[in-house]
N, C-alpha and C positions, 0 to 999 in steps of 0.2 A: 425245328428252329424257326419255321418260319414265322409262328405265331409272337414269340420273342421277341422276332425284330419288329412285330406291326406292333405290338405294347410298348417296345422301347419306343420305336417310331412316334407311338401315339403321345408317352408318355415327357416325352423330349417336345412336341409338339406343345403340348400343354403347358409344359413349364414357359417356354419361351412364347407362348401368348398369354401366359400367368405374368409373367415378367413384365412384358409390352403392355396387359391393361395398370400392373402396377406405376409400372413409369408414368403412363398417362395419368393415371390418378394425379401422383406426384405433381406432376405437371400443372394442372386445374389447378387443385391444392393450392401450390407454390402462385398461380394467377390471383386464388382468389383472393387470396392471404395479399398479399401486393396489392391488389385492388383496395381491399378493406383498411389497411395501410392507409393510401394514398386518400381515399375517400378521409378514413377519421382524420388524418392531417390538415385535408382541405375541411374538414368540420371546425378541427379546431381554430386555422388562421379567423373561419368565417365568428367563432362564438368572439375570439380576442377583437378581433374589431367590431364586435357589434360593440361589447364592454367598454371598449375604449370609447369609441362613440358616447355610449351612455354616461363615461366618466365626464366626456367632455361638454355635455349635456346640460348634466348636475352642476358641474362648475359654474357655466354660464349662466345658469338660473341663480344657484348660492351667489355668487358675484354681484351680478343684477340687484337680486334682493338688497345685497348688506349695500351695494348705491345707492338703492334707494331709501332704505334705515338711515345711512347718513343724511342726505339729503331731509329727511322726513325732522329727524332732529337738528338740522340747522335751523330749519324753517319754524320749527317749536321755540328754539331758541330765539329767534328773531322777533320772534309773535310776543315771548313770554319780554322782551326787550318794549316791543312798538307798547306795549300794554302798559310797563312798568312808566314807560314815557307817557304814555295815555294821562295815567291816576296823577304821577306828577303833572303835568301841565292844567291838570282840572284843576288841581290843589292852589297853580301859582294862580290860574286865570280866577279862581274865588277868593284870591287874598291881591287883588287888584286896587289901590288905592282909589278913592271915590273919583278923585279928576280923571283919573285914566278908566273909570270903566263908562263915567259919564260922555266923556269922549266917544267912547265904543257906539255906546247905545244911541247917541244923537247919528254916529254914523248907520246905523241899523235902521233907524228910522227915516233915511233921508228920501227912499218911494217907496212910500205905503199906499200906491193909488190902487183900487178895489179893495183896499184893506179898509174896517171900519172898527177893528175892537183889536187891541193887543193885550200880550201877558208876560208877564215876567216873575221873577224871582221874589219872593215880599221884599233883600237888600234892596233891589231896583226898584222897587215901586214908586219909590217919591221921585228919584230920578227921568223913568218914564213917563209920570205923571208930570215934572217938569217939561219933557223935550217934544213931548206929538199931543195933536188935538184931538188923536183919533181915543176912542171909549177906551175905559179900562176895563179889561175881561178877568180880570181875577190872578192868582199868583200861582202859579204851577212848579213842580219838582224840578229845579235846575240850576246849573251855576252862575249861571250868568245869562246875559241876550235878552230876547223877545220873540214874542210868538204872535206872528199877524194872521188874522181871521177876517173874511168875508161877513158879509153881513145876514148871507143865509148858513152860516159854519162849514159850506161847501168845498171852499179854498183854505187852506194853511200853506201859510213859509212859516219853515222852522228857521230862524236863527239866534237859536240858542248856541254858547258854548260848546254842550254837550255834544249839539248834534252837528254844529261843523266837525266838533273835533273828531266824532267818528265820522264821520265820510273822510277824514285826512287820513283817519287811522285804515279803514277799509280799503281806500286806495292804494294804502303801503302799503299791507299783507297781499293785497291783487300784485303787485308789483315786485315782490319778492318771491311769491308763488312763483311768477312768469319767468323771473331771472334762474329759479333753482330747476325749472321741468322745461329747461327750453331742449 
């Protein structure tokens, strides 16, 4: 019998450290499992906020953008306005009754000093031929004004029409550029 009991002994022994590594296993197991849990959870909060981030991102960029689409089309708007004003005012300033443009042009001419040759429009001609002593240089593309010339072709003043009325016109578009991107 005795051998019996060292088998049972042995056999009792075994089971209950069969037992004790099973439980530990269990145990680990149950850790890891918990960990890998806790880890993908903290995965996930981390991915939901990156996404949110990146949602809030997009938006601010899409935002931005379409303010500045608006923006960009008011400013077109405005331009295609100062322009439409442009051609009209060329239109009224070349349908100027002769007293009023001869008006104009003797004030145009009133310092022409270094100036020795002007030009104007062929309408003006006889008018500027009227109003300064300085040479007649020929008739050039324009609505109306004068174009005073040095005597070596060195110096020009534009005042022409045309070319006030764009520097009136450039100065507005500068100036509503600056109002709409301040």
């Amino acid at each position: 019998m005795g051998l019996e009991v060292v088998v049972k002994d042995v056999l009792s022994k075994g089971e209950s450290e069969a037992e004790e590594t099973k439980r530990e296993g269990q145990q680990e197991a149950d850790a890891i499992i918990a960990r890998a849990e806790h880890d993908a959870q903290a995965l996930l909060e981390e991915m939901r906020e990156q996404t949110i981030d990146q949602i809030e991102r997009r938006k601010r960029r899409e935002e931005a953008s379409a303010h500045l689409e608006v923006k960009r089309r008011i400013l077109n708007a405005k331009k295609g306005i100062l322009d439409e004003l442009y051609v009209q005012a060329i239109k009224a300033l070349g349908r100027l009754p002769e007293a009023e443009r001869e008006e104009i042009i003797k004030n145009l001419l009133t310092s022409p000093e270094g100036f020795t040759r002007v030009y104007s429009n062929a309408q003006d001609e006889p008018l500027v031929r009227k109003n300064t002593a300085l040479q007649y240089g020929g008739t050039i593309s324009c609505t109306g004004g004068v174009l005073l010339e040095n005597e070596d072709g060195t110096i020009v003043r534009d005042l022409t029409f045309d070319a006030m009325l764009d520097g009136v016109r450039e100065g507005s578009i500068r100036r509503v550029a600056e109002i709409l991107f301040e």
